[in-house]
C-alpha positions as CSV (number, residue, x, y, z in Angstrom):
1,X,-1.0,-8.5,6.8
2,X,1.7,-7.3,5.0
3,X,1.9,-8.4,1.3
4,X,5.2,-10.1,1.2
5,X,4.2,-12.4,4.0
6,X,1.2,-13.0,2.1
7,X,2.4,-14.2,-1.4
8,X,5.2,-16.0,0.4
9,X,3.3,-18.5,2.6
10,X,-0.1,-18.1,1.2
11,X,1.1,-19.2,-2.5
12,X,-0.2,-23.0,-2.0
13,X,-3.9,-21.4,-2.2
14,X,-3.4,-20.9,-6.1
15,X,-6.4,-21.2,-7.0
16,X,-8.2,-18.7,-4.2
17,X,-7.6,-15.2,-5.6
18,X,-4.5,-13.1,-3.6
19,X,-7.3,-10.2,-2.2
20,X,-9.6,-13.4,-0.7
21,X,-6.6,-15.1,0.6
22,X,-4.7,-12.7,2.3
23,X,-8.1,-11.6,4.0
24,X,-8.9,-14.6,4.8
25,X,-5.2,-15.4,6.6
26,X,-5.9,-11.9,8.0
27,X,-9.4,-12.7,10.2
28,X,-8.1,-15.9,11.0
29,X,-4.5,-14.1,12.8
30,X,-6.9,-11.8,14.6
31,X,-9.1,-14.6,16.0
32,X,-6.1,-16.6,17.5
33,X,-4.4,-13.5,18.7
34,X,-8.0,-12.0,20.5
35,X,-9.9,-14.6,20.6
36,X,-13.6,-14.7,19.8
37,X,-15.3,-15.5,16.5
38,X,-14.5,-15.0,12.7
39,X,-17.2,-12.4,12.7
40,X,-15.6,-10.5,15.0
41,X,-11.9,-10.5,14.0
42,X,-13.7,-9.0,10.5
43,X,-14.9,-6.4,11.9
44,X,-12.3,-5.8,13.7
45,X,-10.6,-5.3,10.5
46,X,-12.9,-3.3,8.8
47,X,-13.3,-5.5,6.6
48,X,-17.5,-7.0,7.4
49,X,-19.9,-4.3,9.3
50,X,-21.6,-5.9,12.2
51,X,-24.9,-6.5,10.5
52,X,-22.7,-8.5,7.6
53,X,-22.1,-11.7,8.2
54,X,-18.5,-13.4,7.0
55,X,-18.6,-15.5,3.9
56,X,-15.6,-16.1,2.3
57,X,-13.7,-17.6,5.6
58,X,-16.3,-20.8,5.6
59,X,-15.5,-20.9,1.5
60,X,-12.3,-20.9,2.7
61,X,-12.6,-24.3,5.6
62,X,-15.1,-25.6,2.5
63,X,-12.0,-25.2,-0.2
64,X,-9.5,-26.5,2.7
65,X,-10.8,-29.9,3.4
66,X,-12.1,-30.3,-0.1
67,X,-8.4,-30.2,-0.9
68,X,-6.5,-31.5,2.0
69,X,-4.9,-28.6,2.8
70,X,-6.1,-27.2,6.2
71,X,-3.1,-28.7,7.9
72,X,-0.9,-26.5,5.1
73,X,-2.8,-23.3,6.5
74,X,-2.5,-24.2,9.6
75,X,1.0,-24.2,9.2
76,X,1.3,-20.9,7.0
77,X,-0.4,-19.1,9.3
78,X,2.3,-20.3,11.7
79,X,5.0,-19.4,9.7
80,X,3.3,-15.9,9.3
81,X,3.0,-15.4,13.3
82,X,6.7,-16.3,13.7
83,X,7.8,-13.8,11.3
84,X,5.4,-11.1,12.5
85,X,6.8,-11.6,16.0
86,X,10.3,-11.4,15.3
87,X,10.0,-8.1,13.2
88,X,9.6,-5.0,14.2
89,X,6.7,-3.8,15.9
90,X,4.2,-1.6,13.4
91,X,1.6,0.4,14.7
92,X,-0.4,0.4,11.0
93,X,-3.7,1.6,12.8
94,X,-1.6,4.5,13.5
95,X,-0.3,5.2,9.9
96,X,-3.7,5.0,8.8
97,X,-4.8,7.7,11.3
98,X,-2.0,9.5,10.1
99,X,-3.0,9.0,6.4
100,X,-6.8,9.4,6.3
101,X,-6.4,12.6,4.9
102,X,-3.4,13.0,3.4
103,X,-2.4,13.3,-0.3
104,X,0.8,13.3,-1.9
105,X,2.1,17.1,-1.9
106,X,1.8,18.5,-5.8
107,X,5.6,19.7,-5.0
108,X,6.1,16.1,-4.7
109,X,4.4,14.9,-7.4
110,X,6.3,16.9,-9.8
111,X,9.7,16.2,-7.9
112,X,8.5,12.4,-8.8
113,X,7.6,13.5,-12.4
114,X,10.8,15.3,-13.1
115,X,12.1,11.4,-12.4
116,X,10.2,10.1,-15.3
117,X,11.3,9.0,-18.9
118,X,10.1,11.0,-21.7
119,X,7.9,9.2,-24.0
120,X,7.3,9.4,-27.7
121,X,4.1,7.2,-27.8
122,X,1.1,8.8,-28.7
123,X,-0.9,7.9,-25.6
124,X,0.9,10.1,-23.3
125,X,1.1,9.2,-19.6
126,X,-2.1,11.8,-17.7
127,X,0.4,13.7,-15.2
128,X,-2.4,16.1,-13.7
129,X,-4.2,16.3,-10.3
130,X,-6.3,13.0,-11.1
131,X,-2.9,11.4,-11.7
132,X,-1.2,12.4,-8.4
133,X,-5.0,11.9,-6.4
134,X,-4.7,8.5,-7.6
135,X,-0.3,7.5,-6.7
136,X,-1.6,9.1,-3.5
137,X,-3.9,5.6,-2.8
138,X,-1.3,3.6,-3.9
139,X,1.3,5.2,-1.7
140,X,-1.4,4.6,1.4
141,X,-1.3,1.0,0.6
142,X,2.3,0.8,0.4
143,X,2.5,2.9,4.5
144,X,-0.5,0.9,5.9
145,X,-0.4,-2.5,4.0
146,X,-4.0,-2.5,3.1
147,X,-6.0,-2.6,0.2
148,X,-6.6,0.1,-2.5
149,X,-10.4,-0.5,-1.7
150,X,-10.0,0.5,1.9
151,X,-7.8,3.6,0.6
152,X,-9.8,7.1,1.9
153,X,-11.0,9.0,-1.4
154,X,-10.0,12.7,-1.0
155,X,-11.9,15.0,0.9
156,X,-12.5,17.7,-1.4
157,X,-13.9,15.3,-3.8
158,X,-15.4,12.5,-1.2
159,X,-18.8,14.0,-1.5
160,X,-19.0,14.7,-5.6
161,X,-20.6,11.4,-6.6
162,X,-19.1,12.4,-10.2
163,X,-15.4,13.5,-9.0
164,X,-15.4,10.0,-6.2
165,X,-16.6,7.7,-9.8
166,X,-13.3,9.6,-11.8
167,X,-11.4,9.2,-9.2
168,X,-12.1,5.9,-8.5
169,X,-12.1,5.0,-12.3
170,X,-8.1,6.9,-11.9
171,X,-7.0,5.0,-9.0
172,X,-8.4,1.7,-10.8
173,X,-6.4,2.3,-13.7
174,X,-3.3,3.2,-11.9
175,X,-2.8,0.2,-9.8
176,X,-3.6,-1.7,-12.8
177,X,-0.3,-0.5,-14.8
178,X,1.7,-0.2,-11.6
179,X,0.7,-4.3,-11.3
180,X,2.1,-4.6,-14.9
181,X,4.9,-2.4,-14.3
182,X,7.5,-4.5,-16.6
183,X,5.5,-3.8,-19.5
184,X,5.2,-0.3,-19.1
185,X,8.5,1.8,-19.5
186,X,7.1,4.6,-17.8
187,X,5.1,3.2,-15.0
188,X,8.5,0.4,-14.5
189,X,10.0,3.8,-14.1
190,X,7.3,5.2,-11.4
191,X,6.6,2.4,-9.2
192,X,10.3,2.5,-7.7
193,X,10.2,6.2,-7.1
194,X,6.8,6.1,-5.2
195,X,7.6,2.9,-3.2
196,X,10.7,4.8,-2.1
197,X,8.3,7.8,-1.2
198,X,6.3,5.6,0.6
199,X,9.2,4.0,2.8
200,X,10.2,7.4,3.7
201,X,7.0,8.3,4.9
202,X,6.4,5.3,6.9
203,X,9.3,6.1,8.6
204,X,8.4,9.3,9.4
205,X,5.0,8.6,11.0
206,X,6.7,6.1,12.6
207,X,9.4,8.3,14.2
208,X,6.9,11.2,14.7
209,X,4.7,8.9,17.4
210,X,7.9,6.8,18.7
211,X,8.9,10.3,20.3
C-alpha cells in the first residue's frame, strides 16, 4: 500500500504504530480483492511464512471493537480501494523483480553527493560505500512502496554475517535521519535528491516493461 494512502486514511488508528497499521490495512485489501483467509493474503504479501500464523490482524478486530471503530476501518479501507482504482495501474511486484539486486550506481551516488551542503560540524556525514549501500534500501522503498525490512541486503555482502549486521546497523541509521530530515541540514538536503532519483527510476522500470 502506498504510504501516502496510508497516513491519510489510516491516521484515526493513533495509537496502533504506522508499520502495524498499514500492514494490517494491507492483508485485509488482499483478502477482499482474492478472497480467502487473513492467513493467506499474508503470505501473499510476504509478510507471514505459511507455517506462521497472523497475529496482529486479530489485535487489530480486538483494538477495533474495543474502541468502536471497525465501522471507521471499514470505511478507510473504502476510501483506500476508491483511490487505488482510480490511479494508475502499478505493477510493484514487477519493480521489485526489477530491484532485487540492484544498488544505486557509485557514479550516482557521487552525482547525489556533489548536491550536498558542506558541513562544518565535527561529526561529518559517512559518504562511503556503506553510505550509498544503505540510500540504495531507502530508494527500493520509495520504487516498490514497501518496507526497509523487506529491502534485499546486497549480494556481495548477503552472505557475510558481519558485513549483512553493518549494513543493516547503516541502513538502520539512515532511515532514521532521513525520518527526521528537518532537523538535519544535510540529510533535509538528501532526502529530496534521492526521492527524485527514485521517481525517475520508477518510471523507468515502468516504461521498460510497458513496451
Amino acid at each position: 500500500m502506498p504510504q501516502a494512502l496510508a497516513e491519510r486514511h489510516l491516521h484515526f488508528l493513533s495509537d496502533i504504530t504506522p508499520k502495524m497499521r498499514r500492514r494490517s490495512a494491507s492483508v485485509f485489501l488482499v483478502r477482499r480483492a482474492s478472497g480467502g483467509g487473513l492467513n493467506e493474503a499474508a503470505q501473499f504479501l510476504g509478510i507471514n511464512t505459511p507455517d506462521k500464523m497472523i497475529g496482529y490482524t486479530r489485535l487489530l478486530n480486538r483494538h477495533l471493537r474495543t474502541r468502536g471503530t471497525a465501522r471507521d476501518f471499514e470505511q478507510a479501507l473504502d476510501a483506500i480501494t476508491v483511490e487505488l482504482l482510480a490511479g494508475p495501474v502499478i505493477d510493484y511486484e514487477r519493480r521489485r523483480e526489477a530491484l532485487a539486486t540492484w544498488t544505486l550506481e557509485p557514479e550516482n551516488w557521487q552525482h547525489i553527493l556533489a548536491q550536498l551542503p558542506v558541513l562544518t560540524s565535527c561529526r561529518k556525514p559517512i559518504s562511503d560505500d556503506r553510505r550509498r549501500l544503505a540510500v540504495s534500501a531507502y530508494i527500493w522503498t520509495r520504487v516498490t512502496e514497501g518496507e526497509p525490512d523487506f529491502a534485499p541486503c546486497p549480494a556481495h555482502i548477503a552472505h557475510d554475517p558481519d558485513l549483512r549486521w553493518a549494513w543493516n546497523r547503516q541502513r538502520h541509521n539512515v532511515f532514521h535521519w532521513l525520518r527526521r530530515a528537518d532537523d538535519q541540514p544535510y540529510y533535509r538536503a538528501l532526502k529530496p535528491l534521492l526521492d527524485a532519483h527514485a521517481e525517475q527510476l520508477a518510471k523507468a522500470i515502468d516504461c521498460d516493461f510497458s513496451r
